[in-house]
FIMI-770253 format. One record per residue: residue in three letters; residue number from 1; x, y, z of N, C-alpha, C in turn; chain. Coordinates in steps of 0.05 Angstrom, whole numbers, plus 32768, in hexadecimal, padded with zeros to 4 digits. Atoms other than C-alpha are relative to their C-alpha. Layout:
<recs>
- resn / resi / npx / npy / npz / capx / capy / capz / cpx / cpy / cpz / chain
- ALA / NUM / X / Y / Z / X / Y / Z / X / Y / Z / A
...
</recs>
This chain:
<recs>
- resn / resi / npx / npy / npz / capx / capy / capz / cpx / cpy / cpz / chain
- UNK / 1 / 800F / 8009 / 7FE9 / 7F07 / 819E / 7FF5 / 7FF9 / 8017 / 8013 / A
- UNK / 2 / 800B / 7FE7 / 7FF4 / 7EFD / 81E0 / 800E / 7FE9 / 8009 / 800C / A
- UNK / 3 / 800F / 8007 / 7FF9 / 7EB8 / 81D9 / 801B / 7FF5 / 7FDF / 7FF7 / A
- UNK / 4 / 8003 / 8025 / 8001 / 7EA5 / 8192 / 8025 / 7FE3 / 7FF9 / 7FF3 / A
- UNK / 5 / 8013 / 800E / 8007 / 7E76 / 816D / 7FFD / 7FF0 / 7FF3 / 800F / A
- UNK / 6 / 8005 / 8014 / 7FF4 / 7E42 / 813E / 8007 / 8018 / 7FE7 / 7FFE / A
- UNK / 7 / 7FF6 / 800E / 8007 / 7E6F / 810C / 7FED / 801C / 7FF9 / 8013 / A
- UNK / 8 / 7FEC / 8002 / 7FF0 / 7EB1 / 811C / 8011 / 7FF3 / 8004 / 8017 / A
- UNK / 9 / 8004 / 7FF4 / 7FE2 / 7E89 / 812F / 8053 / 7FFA / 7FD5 / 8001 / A
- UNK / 10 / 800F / 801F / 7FF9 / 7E69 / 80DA / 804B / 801A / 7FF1 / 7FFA / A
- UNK / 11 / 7FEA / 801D / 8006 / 7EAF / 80C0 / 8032 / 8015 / 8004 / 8022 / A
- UNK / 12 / 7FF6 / 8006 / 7FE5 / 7ED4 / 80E3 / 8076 / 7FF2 / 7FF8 / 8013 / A
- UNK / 13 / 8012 / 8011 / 7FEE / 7E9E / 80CF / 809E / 800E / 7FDE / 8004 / A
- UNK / 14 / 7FFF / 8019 / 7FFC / 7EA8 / 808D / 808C / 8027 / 7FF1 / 800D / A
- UNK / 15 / 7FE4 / 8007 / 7FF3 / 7EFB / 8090 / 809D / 8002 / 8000 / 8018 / A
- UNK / 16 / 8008 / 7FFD / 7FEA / 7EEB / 80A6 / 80D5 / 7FEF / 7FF4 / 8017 / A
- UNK / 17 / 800B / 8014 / 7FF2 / 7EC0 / 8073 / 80EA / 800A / 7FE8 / 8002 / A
- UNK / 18 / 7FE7 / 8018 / 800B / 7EF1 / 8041 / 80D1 / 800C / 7FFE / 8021 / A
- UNK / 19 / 7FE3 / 8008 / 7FF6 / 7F1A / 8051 / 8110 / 7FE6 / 8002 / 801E / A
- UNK / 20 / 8011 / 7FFA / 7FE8 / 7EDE / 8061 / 8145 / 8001 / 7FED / 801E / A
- UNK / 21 / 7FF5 / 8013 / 7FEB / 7EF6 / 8022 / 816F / 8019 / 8005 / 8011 / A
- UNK / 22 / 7FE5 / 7FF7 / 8001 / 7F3F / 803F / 8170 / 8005 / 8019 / 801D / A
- UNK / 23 / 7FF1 / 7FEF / 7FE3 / 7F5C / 805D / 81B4 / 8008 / 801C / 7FF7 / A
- UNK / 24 / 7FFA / 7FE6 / 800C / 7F83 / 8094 / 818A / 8004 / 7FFC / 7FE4 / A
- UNK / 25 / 7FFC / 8003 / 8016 / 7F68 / 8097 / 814E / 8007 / 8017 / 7FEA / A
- UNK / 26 / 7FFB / 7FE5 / 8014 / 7F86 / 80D9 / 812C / 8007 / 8002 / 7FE7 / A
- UNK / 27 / 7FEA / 8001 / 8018 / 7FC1 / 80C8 / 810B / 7FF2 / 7FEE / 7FEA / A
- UNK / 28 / 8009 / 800C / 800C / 7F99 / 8094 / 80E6 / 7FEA / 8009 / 7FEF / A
- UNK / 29 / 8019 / 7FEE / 801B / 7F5D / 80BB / 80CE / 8008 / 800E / 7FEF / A
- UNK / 30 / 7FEE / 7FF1 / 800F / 7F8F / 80EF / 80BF / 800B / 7FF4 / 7FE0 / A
- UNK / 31 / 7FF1 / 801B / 8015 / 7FB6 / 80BF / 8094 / 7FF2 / 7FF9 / 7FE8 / A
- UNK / 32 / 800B / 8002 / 8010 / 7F7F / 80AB / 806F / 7FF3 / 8011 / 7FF9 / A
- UNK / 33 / 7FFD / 7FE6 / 8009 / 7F67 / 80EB / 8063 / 800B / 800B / 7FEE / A
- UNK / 34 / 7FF3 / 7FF9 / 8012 / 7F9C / 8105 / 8046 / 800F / 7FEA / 7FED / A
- UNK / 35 / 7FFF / 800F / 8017 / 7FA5 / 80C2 / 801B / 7FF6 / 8003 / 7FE9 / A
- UNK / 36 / 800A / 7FFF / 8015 / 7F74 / 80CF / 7FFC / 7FF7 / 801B / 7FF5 / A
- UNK / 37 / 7FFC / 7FE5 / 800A / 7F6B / 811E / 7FF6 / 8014 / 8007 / 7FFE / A
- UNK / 38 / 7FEB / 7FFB / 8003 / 7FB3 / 812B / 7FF2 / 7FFC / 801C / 8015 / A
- UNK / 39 / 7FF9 / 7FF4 / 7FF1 / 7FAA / 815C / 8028 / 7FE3 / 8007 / 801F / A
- UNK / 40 / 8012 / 8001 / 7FEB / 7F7F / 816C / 8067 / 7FF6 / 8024 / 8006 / A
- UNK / 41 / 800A / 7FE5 / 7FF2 / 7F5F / 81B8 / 806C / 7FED / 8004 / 8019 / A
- UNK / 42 / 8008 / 7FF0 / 7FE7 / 7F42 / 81DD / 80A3 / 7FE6 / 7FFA / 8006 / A
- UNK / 43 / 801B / 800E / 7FFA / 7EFD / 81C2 / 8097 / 7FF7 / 7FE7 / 8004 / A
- UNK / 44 / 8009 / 801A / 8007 / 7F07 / 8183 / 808C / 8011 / 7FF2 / 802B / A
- UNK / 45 / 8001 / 8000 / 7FEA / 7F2B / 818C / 80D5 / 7FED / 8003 / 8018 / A
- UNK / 46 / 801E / 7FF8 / 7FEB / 7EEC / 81A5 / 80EE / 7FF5 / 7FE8 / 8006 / A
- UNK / 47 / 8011 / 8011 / 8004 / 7EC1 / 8176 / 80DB / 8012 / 7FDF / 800E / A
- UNK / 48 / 7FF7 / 8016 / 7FEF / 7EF8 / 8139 / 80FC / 7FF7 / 800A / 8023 / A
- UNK / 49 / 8005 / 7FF0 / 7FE7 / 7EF2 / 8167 / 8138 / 7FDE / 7FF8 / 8010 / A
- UNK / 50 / 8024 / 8012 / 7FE5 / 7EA0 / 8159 / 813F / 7FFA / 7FE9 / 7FFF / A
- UNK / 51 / 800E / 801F / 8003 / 7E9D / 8116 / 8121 / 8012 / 7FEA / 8024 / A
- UNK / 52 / 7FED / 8010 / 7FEE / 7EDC / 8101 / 8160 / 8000 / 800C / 8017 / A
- UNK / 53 / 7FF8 / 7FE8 / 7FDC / 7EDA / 8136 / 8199 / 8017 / 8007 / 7FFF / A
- UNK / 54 / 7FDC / 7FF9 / 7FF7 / 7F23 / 8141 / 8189 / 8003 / 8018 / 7FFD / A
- UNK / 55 / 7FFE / 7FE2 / 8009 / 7F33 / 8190 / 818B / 8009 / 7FFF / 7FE4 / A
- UNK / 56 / 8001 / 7FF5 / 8024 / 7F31 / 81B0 / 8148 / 802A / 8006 / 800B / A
- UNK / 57 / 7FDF / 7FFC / 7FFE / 7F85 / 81CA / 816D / 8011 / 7FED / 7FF9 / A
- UNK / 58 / 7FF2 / 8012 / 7FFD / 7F98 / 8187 / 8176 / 8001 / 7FF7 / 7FDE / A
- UNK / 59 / 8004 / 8011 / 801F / 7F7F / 816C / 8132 / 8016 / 8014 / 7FEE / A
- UNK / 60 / 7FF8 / 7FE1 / 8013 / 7FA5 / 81B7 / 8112 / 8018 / 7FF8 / 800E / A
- UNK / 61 / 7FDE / 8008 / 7FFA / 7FE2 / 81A3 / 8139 / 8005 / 7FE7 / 7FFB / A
- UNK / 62 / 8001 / 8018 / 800A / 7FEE / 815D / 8128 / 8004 / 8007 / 7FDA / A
- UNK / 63 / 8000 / 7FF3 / 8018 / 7FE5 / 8177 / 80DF / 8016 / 8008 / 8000 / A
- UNK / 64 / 7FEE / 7FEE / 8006 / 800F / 81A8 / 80DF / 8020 / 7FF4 / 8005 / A
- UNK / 65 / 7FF5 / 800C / 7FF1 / 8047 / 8183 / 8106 / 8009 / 7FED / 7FF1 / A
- UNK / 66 / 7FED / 800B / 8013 / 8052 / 814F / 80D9 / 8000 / 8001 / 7FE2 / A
- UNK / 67 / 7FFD / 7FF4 / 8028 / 8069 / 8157 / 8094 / 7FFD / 7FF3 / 7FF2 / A
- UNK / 68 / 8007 / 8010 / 8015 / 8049 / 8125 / 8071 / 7FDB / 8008 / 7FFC / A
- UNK / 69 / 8022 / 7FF1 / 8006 / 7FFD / 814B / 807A / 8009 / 8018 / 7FF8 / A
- UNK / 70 / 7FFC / 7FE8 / 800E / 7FF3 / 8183 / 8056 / 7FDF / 8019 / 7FFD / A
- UNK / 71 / 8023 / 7FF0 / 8008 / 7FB8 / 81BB / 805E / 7FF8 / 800A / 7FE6 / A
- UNK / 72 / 800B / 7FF7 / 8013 / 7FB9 / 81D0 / 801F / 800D / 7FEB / 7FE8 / A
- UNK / 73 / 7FFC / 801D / 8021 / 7FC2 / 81A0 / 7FCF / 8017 / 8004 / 8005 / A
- UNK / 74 / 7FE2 / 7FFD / 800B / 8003 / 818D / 7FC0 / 7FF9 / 8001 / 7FE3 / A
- UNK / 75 / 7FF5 / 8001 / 8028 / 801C / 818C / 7F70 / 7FFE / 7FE6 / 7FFD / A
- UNK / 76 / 8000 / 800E / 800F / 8018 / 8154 / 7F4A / 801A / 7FF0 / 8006 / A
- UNK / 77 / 7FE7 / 800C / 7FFF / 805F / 814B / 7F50 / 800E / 800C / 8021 / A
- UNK / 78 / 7FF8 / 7FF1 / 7FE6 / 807E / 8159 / 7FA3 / 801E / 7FFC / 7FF8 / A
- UNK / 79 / 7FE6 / 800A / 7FF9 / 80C1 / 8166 / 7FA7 / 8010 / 8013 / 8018 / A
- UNK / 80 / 7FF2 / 7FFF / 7FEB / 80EA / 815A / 7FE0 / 8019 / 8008 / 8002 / A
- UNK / 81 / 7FDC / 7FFC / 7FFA / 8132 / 8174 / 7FEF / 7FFC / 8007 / 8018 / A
- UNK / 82 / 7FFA / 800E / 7FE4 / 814C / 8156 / 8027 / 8014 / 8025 / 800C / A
- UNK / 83 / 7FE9 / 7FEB / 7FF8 / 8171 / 8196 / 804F / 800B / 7FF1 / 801C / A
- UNK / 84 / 7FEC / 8002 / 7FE7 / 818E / 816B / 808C / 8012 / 7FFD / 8000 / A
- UNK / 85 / 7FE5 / 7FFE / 8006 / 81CD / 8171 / 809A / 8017 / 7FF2 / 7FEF / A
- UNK / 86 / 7FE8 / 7FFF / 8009 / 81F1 / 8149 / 8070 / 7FF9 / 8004 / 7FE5 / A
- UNK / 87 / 800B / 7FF2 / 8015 / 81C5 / 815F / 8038 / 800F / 801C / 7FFD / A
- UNK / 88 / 7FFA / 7FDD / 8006 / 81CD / 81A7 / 8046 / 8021 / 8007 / 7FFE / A
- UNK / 89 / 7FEA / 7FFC / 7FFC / 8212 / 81A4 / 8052 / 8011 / 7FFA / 7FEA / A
- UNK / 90 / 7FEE / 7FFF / 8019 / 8222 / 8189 / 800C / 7FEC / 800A / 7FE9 / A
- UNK / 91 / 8007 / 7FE8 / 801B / 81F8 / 81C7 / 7FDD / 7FE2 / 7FF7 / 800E / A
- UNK / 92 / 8017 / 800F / 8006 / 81AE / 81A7 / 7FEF / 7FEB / 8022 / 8004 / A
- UNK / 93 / 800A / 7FEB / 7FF6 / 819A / 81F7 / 800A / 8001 / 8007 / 7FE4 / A
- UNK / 94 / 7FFD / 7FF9 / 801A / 81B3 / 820B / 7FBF / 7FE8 / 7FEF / 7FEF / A
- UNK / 95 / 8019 / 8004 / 8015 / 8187 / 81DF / 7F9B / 7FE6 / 7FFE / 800B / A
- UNK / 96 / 801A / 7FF4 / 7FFF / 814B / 81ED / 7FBD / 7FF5 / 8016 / 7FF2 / A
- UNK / 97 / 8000 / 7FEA / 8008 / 8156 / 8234 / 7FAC / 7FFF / 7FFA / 7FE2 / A
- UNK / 98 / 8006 / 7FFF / 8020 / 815E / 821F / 7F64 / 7FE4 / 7FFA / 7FFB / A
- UNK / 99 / 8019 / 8003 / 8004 / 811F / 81FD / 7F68 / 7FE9 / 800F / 8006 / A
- UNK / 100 / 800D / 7FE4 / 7FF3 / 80FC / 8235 / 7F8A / 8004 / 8014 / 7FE9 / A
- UNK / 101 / 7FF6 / 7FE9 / 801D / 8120 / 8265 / 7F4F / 7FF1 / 7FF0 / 7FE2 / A
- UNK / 102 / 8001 / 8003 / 801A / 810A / 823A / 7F11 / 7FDF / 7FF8 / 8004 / A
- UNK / 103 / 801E / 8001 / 8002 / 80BF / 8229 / 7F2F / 7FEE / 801A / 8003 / A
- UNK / 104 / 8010 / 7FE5 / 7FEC / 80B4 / 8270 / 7F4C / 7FEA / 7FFA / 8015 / A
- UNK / 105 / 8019 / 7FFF / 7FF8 / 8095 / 8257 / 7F85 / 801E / 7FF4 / 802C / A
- UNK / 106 / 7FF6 / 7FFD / 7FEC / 80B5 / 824F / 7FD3 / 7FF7 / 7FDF / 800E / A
- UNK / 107 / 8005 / 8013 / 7FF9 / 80BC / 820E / 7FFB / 7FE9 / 7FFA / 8006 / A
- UNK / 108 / 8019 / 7FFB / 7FF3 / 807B / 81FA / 8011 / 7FEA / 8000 / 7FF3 / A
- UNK / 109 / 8011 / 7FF8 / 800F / 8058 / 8213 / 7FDA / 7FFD / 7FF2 / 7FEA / A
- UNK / 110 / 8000 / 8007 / 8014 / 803E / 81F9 / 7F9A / 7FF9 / 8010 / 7FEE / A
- UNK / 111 / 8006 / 7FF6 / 800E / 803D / 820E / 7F56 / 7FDE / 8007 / 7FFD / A
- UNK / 112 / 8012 / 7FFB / 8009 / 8006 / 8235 / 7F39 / 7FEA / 7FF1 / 7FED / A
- UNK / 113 / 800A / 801B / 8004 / 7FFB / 81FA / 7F0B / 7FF8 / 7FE6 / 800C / A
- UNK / 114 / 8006 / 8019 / 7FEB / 7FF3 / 81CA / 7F3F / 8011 / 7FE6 / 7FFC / A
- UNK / 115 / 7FF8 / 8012 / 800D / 8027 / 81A7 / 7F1A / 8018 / 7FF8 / 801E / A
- UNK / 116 / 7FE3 / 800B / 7FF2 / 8065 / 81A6 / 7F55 / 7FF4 / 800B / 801A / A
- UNK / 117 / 7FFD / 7FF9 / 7FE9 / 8069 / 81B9 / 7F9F / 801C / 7FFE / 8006 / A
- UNK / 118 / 7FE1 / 7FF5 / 7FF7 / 80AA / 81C8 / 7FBC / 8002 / 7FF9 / 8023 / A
- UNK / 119 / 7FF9 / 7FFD / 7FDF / 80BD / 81B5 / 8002 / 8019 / 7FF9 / 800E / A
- UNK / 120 / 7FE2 / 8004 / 7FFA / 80FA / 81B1 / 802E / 7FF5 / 7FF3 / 8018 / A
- UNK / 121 / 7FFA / 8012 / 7FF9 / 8105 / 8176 / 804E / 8012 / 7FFC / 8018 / A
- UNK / 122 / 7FE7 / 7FFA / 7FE9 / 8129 / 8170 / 8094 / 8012 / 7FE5 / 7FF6 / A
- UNK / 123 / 7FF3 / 800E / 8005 / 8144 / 812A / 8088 / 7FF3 / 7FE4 / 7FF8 / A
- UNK / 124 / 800E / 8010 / 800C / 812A / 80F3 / 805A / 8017 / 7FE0 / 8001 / A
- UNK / 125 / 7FF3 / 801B / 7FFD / 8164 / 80BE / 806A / 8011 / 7FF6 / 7FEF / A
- UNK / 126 / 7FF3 / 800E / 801B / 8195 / 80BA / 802F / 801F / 8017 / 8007 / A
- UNK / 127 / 7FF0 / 7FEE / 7FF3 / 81D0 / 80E3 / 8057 / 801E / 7FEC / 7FE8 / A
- UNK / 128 / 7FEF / 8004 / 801C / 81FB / 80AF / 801F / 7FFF / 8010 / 7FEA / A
- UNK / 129 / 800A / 7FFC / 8016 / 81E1 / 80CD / 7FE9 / 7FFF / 802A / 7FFC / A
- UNK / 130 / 7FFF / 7FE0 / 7FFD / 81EA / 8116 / 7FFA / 8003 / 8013 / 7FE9 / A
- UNK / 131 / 801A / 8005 / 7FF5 / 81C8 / 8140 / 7FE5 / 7FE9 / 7FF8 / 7FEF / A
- UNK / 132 / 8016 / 800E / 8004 / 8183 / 8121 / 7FDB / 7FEF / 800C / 8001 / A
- UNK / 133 / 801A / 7FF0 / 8004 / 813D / 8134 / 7FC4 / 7FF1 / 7FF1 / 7FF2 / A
- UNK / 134 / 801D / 8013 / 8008 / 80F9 / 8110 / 7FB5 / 7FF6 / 8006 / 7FEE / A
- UNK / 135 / 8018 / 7FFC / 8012 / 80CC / 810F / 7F88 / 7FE7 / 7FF1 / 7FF6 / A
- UNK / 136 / 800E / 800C / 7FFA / 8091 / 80F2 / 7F96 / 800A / 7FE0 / 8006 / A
- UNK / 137 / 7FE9 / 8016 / 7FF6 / 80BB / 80BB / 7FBB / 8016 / 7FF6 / 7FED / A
- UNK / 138 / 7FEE / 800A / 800B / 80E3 / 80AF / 7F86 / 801F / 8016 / 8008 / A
- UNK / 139 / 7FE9 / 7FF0 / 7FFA / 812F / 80C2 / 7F9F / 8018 / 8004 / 7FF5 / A
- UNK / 140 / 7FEE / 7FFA / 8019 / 815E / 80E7 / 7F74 / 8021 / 800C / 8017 / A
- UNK / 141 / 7FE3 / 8007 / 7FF4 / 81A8 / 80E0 / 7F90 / 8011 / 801A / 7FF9 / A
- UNK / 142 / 7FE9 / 7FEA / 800A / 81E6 / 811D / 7F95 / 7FF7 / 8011 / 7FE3 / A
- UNK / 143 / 8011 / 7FE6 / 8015 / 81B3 / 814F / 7F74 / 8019 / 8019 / 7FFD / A
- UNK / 144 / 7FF4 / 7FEE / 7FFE / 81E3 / 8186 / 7F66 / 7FE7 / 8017 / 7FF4 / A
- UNK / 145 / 8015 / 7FEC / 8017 / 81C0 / 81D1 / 7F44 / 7FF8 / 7FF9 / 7FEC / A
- UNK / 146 / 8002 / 800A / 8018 / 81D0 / 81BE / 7F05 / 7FEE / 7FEB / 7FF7 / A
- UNK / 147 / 8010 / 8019 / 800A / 81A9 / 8183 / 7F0E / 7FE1 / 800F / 7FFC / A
- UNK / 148 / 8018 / 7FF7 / 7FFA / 8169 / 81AC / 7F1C / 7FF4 / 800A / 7FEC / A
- UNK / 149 / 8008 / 7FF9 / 8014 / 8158 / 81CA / 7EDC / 7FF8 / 7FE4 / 7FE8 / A
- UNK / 150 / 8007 / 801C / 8003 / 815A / 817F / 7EC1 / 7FE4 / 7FFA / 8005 / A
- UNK / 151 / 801C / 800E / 7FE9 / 812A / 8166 / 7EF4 / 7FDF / 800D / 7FF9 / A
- UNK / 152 / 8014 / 7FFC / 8003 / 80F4 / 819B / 7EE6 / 7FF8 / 8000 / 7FE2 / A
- UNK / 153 / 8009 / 7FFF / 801D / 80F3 / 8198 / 7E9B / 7FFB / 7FE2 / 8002 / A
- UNK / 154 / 8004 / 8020 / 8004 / 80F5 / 8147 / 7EA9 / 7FD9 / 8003 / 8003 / A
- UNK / 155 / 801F / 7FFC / 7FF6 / 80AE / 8150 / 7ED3 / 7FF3 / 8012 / 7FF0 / A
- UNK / 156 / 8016 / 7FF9 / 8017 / 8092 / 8183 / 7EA5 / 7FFD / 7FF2 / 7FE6 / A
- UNK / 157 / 8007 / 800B / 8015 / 8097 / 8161 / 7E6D / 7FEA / 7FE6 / 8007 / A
- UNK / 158 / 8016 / 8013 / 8001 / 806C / 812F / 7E8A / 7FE1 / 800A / 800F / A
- UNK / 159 / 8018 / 7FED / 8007 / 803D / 8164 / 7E98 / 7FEE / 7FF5 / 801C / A
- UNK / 160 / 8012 / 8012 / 7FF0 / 7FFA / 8144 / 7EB1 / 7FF4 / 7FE8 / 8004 / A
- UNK / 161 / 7FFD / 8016 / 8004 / 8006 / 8104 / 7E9D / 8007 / 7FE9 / 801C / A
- UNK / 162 / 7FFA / 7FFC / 7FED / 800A / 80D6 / 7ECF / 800E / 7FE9 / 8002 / A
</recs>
């Protein structure tokens, strides 16, 4: 989405018009937005910016701010490890690092394949279950390292299947 189509420039238009009644309608354009592009870039901020009057800052903070938008694609497959405290406090810093070591690629980031993304998680709500990590909502329970080499041969093997 890098440069915007006709196509995506007439489909956010139209989200965007969806909410044009709406007192504050950000979070909601946003939302749908990135429902349906899986992420929101810099242009596509612009362009909310002239279709709403809302600063291009505000729209780039809001973004950024919460961690469920994303400026740039995720992978195919996201995964989450939870690091709040009672995560981190039982290994959850370790198996990021594994997952960071066996994808070669840093929280945040997604593979080169577009197949995974990697991100660290402040606290996803499963402080039973310690520690915890997503994958595309599905939540995998007292992940230890060892578990991590598992996990990514599980997901590649299903490749780009979906």
């Amino acid at each position: 989405m890098a440069h915007l189509s006709e196509s995506a420039v007439k489909q956010i238009g139209e989200i965007i018009s969806r909410y044009e009644n709406e007192k504050t309608p950000l979070m909601m354009i946003l939302s749908d937005i990135q429902r349906e592009y899986g992420y929101i870039p810099l242009d596509v901020q612009e362009f909310i910016s002239d279709k709403t009057g809302i600063p291009v800052a505000e729209i780039y903070g809001v973004v950024t701010f919460y961690s469920f938008f994303s400026l740039t694609p995720k992978g195919k497959y996201v995964i989450g490890v939870c690091l709040g405290t009672a995560c981190y406090v039982k290994g959850s810093q370790q198996v990021i690092d594994k997952f960071a070591e066996l994808l070669h690629i840093q929280p945040g980031q997604t593979t080169e394949d577009g197949l995974f993304t990697l991100d660290a998680l402040r606290c996803i709500g499963a402080c039973g279950i310690a520690p915890a990590l997503t994958i595309n909502g599905k939540v995998y329970p007292k992940v230890s390292v060892a578990d991590v080499q598992k996990i990514v041969e599980e997901y590649k093997s299903l490749g780009g299947a979906n």
